[in-house]
C-alpha positions in Angstrom: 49.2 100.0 125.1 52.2 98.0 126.2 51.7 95.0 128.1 54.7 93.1 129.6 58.2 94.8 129.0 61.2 92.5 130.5 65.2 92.4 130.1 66.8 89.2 130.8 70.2 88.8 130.6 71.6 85.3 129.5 74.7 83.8 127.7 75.0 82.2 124.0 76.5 78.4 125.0 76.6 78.0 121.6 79.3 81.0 121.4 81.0 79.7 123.7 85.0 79.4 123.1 87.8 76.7 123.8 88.1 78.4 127.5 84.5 78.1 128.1 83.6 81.7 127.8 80.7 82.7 126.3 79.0 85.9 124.8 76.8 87.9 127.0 73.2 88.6 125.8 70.4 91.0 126.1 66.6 90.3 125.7 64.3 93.0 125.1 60.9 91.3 125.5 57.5 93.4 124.4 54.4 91.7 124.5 55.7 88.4 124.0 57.8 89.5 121.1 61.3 89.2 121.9 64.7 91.0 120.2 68.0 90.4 120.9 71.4 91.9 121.1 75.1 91.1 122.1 76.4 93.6 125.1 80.1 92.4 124.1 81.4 91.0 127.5 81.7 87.4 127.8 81.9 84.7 131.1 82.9 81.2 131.7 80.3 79.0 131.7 80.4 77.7 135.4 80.7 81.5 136.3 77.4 82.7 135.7 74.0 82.6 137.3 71.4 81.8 134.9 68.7 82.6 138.0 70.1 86.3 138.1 71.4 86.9 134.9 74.6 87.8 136.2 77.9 86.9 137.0 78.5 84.7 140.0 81.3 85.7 142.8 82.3 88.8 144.3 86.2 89.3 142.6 86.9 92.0 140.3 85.7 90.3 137.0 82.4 89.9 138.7 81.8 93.3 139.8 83.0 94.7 136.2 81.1 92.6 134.3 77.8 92.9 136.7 78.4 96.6 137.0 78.4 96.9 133.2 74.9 94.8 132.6 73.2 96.9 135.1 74.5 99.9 133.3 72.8 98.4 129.9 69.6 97.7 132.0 69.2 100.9 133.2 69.7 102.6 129.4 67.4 100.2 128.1 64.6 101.2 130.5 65.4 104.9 129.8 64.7 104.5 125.9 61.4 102.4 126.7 60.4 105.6 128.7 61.5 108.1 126.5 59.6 106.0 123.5 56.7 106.4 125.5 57.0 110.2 126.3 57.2 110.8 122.6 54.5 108.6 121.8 56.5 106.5 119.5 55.4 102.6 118.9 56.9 100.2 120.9 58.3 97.4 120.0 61.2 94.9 121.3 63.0 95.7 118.0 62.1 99.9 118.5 64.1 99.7 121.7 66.8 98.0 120.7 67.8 100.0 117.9 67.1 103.4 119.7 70.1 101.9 122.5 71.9 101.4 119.7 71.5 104.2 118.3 69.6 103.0 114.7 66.7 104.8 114.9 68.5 107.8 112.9 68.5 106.6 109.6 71.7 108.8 108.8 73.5 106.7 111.3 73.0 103.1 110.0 76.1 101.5 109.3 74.4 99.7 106.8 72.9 102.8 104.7 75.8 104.7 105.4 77.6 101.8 103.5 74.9 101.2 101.1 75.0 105.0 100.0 78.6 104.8 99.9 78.5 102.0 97.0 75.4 103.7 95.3 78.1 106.8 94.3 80.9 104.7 93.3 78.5 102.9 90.8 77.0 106.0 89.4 81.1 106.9 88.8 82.1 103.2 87.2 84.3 103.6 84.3 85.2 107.4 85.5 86.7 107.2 88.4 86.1 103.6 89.4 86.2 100.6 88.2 83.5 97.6 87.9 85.5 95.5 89.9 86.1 98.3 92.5 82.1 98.6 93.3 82.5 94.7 93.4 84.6 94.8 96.2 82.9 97.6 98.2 79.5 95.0 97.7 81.9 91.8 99.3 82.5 93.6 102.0 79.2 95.1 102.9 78.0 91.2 102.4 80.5 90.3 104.9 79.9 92.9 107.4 76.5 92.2 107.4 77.0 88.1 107.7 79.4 89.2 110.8 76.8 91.6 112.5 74.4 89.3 112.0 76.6 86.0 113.6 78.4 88.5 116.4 75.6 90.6 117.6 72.3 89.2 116.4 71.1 92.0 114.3 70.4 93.2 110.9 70.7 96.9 112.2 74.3 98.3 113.4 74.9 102.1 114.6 78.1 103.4 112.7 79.1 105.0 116.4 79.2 101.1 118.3 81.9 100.6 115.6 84.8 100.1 118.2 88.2 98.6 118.0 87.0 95.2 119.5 84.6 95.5 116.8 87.0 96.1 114.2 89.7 93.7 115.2 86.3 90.5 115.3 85.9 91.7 112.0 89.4 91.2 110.9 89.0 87.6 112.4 85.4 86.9 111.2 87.0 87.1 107.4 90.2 85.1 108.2 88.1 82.3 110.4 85.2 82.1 109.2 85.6 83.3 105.6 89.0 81.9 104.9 90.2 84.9 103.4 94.0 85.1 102.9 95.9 87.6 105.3 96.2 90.4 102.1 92.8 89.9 100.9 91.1 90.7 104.7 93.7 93.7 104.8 92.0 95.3 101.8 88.5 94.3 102.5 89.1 95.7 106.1 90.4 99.0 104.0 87.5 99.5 102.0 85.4 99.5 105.3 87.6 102.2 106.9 86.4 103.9 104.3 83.1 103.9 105.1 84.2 105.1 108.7 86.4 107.9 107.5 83.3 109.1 106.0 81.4 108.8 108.7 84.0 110.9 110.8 84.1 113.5 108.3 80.3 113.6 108.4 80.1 114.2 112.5 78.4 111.2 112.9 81.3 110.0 115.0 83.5 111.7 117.0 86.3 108.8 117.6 88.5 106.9 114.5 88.3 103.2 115.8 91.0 102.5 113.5 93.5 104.2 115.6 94.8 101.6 117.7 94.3 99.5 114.7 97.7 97.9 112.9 97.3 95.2 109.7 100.2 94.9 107.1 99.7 93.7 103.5 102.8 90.2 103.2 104.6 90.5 100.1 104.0 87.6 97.8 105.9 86.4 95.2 103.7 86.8 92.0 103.7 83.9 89.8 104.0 84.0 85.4 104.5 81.9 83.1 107.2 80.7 81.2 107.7 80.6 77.8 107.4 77.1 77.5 104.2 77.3 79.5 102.8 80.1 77.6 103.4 78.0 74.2 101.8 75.3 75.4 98.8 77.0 76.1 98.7 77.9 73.1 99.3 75.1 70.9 96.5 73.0 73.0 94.1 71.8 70.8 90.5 72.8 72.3 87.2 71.5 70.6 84.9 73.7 73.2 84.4 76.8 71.3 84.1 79.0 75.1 87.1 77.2 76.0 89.1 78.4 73.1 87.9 81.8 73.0 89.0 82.3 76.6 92.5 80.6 76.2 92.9 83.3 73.2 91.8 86.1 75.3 94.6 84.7 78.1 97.2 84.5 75.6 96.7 88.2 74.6 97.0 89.3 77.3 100.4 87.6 77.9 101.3 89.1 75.0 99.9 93.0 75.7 99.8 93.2 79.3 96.2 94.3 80.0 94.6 94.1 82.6 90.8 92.2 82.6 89.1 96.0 83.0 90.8 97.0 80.1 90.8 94.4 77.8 87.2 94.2 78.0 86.3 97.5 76.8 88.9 97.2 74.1 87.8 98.5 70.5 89.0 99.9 67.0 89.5 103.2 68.2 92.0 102.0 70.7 94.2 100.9 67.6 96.8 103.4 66.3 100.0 103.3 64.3 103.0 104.1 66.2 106.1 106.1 65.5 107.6 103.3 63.8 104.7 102.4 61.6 103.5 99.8 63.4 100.2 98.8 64.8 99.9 99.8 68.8 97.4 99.8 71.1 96.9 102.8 73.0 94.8 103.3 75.2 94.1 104.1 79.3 94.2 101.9 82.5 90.8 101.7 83.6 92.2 101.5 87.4 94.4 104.1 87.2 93.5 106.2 83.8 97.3 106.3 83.3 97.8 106.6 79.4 99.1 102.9 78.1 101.2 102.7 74.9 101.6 98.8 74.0 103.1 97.3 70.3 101.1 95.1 69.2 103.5 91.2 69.0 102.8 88.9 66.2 101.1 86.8 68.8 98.8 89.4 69.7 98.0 90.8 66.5 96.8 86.6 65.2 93.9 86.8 68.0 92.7 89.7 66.8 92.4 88.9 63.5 90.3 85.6 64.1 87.9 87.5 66.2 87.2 90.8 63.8 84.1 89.1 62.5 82.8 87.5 66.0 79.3 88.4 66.8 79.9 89.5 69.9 82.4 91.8 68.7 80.7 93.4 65.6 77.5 93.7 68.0 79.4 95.4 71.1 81.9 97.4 69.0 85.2 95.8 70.6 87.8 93.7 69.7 87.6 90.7 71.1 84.8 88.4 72.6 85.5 88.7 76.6 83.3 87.0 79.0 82.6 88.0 82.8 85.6 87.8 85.6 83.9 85.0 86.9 83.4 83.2 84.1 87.5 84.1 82.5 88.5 82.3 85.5 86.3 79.5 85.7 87.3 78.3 82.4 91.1 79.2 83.2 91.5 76.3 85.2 89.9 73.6 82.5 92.1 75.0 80.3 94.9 74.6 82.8 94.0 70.9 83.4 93.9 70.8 80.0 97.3 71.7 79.0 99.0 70.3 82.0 99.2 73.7 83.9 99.4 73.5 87.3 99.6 77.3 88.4 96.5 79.4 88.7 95.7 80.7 85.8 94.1 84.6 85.8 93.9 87.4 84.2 96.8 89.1 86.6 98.9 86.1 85.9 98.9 86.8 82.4 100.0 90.3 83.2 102.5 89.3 85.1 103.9 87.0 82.7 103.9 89.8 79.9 106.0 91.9 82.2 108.6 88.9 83.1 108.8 86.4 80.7 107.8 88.3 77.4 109.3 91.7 78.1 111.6 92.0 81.0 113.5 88.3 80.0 114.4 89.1 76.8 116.1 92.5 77.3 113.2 95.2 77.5 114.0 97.5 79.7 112.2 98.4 83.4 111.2 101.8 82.0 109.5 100.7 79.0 107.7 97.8 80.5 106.7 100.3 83.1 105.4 102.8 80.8 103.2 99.7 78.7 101.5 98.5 82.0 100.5 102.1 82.7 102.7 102.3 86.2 102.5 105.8 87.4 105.7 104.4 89.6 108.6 102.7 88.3 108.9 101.4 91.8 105.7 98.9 91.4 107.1 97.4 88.1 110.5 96.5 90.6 108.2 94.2 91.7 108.5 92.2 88.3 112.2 92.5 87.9 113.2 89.3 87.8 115.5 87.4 85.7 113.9 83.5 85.0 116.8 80.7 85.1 116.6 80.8 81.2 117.6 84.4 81.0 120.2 84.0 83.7 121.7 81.1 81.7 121.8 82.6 78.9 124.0 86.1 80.0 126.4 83.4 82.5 127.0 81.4 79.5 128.0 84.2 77.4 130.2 85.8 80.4 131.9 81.7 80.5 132.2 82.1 76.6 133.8 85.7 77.1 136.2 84.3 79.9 137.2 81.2 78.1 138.3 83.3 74.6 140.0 85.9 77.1 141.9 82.7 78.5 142.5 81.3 75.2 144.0 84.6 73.8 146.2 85.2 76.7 147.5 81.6 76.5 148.5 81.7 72.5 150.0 85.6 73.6 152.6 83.8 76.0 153.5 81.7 72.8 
């Protein structure tokens, strides 16, 4: 039987921004035990009347904002009395999540999302990839941390998902998790997916993402050069995991894989080509685009000093790859090392194959397209560029052409 059952409404002065406004809050009270939730509208401080739990003044603001918490009052007491007509328990935290619309378990944004992940795991290395379901488990992380900061709740209803939610999202990951502007475009991507969903399923009748705009910036992607990628190479390393990952980096200069593919790399994925030579043929564990790659000198020495590697006789592959984390961890000692000062990664090295080892000494854009397992020729433009070295080297031929042409039309006049 309960006892006491109050609402107060009150701000969060800890919330509160450069302007002095501050998030309005709601809290459910039940027997003493208290739950709490955001009812997104915010005040100045000086405006507000702690004594009424309401907004002081009689201007337009005032009567909005007050008109609005009566609103959520009055909803509040209907889902205490329609927990009671069905006999349900009740609790602070009961009648919160039934005004927000929790208490369906189908409707969680949390178990939606959760669900969501479950499936893409079940399909890693089909049609997802490791890294993929990595992603998909960031974001939930974050969504929860926000949820949790914003509105003071480990429970969220897929159907409050608004645009003001969405867009204090977008500036919880670039505020408070630093992200860069491309990496909260693609985290806020993967959770319209979870929304999409959601619409499809009925479960809401509204796409927040509407009204909704974010672009991806265009960044110059960075690769070695040559001289870089040799001395790399030639750094002498005593710490055996240090050496084994600088190997694994310079194959893939030398192959253009990516870190999914690499890693699952084994015998079978060796063949001999058209021209009698050993390739490596494979498929793009992002895409499953088939990739056809000739195996370099370069390439083919690292594989030979790791055919009898524990780690590779025991797993079947072909070299001794560690974890993402770990690969990129040890990247930057070995950068340090060698007197790097670019961020050394797996994509890096991919890049660099693509510029500096294919595209810079005369391969053409269709090949090197067709080896990194692009199912457009328009995402390999994004490599096509010459390195001051290559450029020298065709302007100083064109200077050597022009001078002979000069010097034969002078000794013609003779």
């Amino acid at each position: 039987m309960t006892k006491n059952f109050n609402i107060l409404f009150y701000l969060r002065r800890d919330k509160a921004d450069e302007l002095d406004y501050a998030p309005i809050y709601c809290r459910i009270s039940v027997d003493g035990k208290r739950s709490e939730l955001a009812i997104k509208r915010s005040v100045q401080l000086a405006r507000w009347n702690t004594g009424k739990g309401c907004v002081k003044g009689t201007n337009e603001e005032a009567r909005s904002i007050n008109f609005y918490i009566d609103s959520v009052r009055t909803k509040i007491y209907d889902h205490h009395k329609e927990l009671m007509d069905a006999n349900k328990p009740i609790t602070a935290e009961a009648i919160k999540n039934s005004f927000l619309g929790v208490s369906k378990k189908s409707k969680n944004l949390f178990l939606l999302f959760q669900d969501h992940n479950a499936k893409v795991g079940q399909l890693v290395g089909q049609d997802f990839s490791a890294g993929t379901l990595e992603r998909y488990e960031t974001v939930l992380k974050h969504l929860k941390d926000f949820v949790k900061a914003h509105y003071n709740t480990d429970d969220f209803s897929v159907s409050q998902v608004d645009h003001e939610f969405i867009i204090e999202f977008d500036h919880y990951l670039r505020a408070t998790r630093k992200c860069e502007n491309n990496t909260t475009v693609k985290y806020i991507k993967n959770f319209k997916k979870i929304i999409r969903d959601a619409l499809a399923k009925g479960l809401i009748s509204v796409d927040p993402f509407l009204s909704y705009k974010a672009k991806l910036k265009k960044v110059d992607r960075g690769f070695l050069s040559q001289e870089e990628i040799d001395a790399i190479n030639a750094k002498e390393i005593s710490i055996p995991r240090l050496e084994q990952v600088r190997d694994i980096f310079i194959f893939q200069c030398y192959t253009g894989l990516a870190y999914a593919d690499i890693i699952k790399l084994g015998p079978e994925h060796i063949v001999k080509g058209t021209d009698g030579q050993q390739w490596i043929n494979t498929h793009r564990a992002k895409t499953k685009t088939i990739v056809n790659v000739p195996i370099l000198t370069q390439a083919q020495t690292i594989l030979d000093k790791y055919v009898d590697h524990p780690q590779c006789t025991n797993k079947g592959v072909l070299l001794p790859v560690l974890s993402n984390q770990k690969m990129n961890s040890y990247l930057k000692e070995i950068a340090d090392l060698s007197g790097i000062t670019k961020n050394l990664s797996s994509h890096l090295a991919r890049h660099t194959f693509a510029t500096t080892i294919t595209l810079s000494n005369g391969v053409s854009m269709e090949a090197v397209s067709k080896m990194l397992g692009h199912t457009n020729l328009n995402t390999s433009k994004i490599y096509a560029r010459m390195v001051d070295s290559r450029v020298s080297e065709e302007m100083t031929t064109l200077k050597n052409r022009m001078h002979l042409k000069v010097l034969k039309e002078g000794t013609n006049d003779i």
